[in-house]
Backbone bond lengths (Angstrom), bond angles and torsions (degrees), N, CA, C in turn:
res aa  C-N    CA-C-N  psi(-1)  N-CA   C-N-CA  omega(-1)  CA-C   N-CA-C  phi
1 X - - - 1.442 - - 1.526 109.35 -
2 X 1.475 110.43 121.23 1.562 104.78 162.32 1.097 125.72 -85.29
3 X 1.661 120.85 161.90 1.010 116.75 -167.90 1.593 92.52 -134.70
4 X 1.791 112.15 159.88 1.380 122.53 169.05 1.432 124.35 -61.50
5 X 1.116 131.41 139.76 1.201 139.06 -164.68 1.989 105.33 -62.55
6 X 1.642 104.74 -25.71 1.450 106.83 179.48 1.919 112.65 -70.29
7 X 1.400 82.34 -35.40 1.626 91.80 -176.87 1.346 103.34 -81.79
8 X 0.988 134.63 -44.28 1.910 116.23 179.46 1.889 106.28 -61.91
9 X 1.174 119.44 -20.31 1.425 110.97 162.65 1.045 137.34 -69.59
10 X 1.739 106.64 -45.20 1.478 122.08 144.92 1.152 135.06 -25.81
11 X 1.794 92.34 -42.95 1.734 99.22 -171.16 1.731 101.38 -81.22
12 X 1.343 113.05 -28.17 1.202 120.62 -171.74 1.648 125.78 -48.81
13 X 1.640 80.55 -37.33 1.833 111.36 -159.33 1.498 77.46 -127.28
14 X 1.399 95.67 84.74 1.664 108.58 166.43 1.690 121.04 -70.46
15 X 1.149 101.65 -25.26 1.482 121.92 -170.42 1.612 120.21 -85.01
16 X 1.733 87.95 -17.85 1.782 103.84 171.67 1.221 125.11 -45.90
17 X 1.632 139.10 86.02 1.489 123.19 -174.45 1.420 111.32 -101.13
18 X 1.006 116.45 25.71 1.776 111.21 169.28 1.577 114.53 -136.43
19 X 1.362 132.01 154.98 1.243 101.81 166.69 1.703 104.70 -151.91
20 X 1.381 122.51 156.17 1.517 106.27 -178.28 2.092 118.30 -80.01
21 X 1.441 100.19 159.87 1.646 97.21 176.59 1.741 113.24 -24.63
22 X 0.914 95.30 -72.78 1.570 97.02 -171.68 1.362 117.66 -57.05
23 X 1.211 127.87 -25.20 1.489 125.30 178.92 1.513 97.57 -79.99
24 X 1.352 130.43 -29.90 1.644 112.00 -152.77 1.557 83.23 -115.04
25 X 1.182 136.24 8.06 1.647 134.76 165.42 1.831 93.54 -84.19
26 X 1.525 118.68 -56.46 1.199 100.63 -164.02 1.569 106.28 -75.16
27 X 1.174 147.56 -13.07 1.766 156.86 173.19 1.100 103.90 -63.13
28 X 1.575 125.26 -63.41 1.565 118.47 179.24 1.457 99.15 -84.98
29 X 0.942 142.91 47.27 1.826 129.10 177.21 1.462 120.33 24.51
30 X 0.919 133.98 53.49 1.282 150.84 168.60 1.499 120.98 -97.98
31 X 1.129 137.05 132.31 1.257 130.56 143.94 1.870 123.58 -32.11
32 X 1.356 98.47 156.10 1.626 96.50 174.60 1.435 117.73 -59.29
33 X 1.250 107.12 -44.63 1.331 118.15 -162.83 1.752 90.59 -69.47
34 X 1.459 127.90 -71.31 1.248 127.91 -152.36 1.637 96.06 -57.12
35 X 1.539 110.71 -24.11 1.726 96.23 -171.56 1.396 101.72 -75.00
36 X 1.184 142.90 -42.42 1.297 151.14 168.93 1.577 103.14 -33.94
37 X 1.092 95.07 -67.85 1.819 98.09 -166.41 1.364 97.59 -42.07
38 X 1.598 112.03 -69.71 1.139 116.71 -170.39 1.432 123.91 -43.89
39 X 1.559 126.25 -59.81 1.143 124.85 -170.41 1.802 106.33 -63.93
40 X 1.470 118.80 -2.54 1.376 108.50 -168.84 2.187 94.45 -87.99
41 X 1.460 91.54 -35.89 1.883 113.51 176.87 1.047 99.80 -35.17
42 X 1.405 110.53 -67.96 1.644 120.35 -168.79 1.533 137.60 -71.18
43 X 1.814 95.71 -3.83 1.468 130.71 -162.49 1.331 118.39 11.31
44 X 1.700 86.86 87.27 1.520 110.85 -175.08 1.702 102.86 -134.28
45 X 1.624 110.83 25.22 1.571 109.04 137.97 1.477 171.04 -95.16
46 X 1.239 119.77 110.23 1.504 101.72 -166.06 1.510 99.25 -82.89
47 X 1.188 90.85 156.63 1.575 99.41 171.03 1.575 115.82 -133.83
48 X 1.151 133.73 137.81 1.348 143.16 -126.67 1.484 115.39 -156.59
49 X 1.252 109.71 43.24 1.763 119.81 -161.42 1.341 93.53 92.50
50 X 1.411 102.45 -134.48 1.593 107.65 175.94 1.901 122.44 -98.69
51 X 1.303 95.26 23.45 1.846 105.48 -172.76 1.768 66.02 -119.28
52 X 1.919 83.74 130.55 1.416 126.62 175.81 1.659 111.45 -108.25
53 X 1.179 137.68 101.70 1.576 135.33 171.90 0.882 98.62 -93.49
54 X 1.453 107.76 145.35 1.568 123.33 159.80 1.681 130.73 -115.51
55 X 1.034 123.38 126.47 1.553 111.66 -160.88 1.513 107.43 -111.50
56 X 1.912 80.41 127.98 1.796 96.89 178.70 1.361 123.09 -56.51
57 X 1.175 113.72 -25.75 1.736 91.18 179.59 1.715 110.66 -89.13
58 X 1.335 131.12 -14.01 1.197 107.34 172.20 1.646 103.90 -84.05
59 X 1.272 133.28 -19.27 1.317 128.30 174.05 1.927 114.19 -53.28
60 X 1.765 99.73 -44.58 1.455 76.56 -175.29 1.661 113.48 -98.65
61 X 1.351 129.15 -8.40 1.413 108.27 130.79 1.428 140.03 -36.77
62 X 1.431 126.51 -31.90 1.235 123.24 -178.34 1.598 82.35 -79.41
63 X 1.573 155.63 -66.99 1.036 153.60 -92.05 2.019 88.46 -102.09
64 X 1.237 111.92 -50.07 0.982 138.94 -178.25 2.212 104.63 -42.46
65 X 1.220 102.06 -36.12 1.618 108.09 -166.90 1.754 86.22 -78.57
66 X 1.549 108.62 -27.50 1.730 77.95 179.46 1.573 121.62 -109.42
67 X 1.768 97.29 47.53 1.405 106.65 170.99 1.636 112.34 -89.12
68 X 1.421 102.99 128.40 1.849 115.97 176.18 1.261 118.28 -87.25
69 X 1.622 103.06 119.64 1.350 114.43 -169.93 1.669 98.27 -116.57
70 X 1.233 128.34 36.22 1.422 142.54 139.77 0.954 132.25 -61.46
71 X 1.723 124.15 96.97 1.104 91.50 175.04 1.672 153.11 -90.62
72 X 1.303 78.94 6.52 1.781 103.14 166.00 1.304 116.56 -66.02
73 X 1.256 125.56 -34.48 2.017 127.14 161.88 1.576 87.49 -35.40
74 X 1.385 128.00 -82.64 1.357 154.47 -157.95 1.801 113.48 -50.02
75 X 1.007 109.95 7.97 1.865 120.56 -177.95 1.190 97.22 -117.04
């Protein structure tokens, strides 16, 4: 499996807990826009003047609420 060049850095810099739009759009495969939306959903932005961080651990808690435990999705 390959992986994005943002996420093997990520993985690198394990300790990384924030990250900007464009880095955490290309990690979860998302568009800019949908990562935006999203990380604002889950309100997991700081904002810092006009530099916006977003922090990974409330992102994949929020990500996690839209896991399907149906198993009729799954047929």
């Amino acid at each position: 499996m390959e992986h994005t060049k943002a996420y093997l850095n990520y993985k690198k810099k394990a300790n990384e807990k924030f990250v900007r739009y464009d880095e955490g759009a290309e990690m979860y495969h998302m568009s800019l826009s949908k990562f935006m939306q999203f990380a604002k959903d889950a309100k997991a932005c700081y904002k810092i003047g006009q530099l916006v961080l977003v922090k990974l651990e409330i992102i994949d808690e929020y990500l996690e609420t839209f896991h399907i435990v149906d198993d009729n999705f799954y047929k």
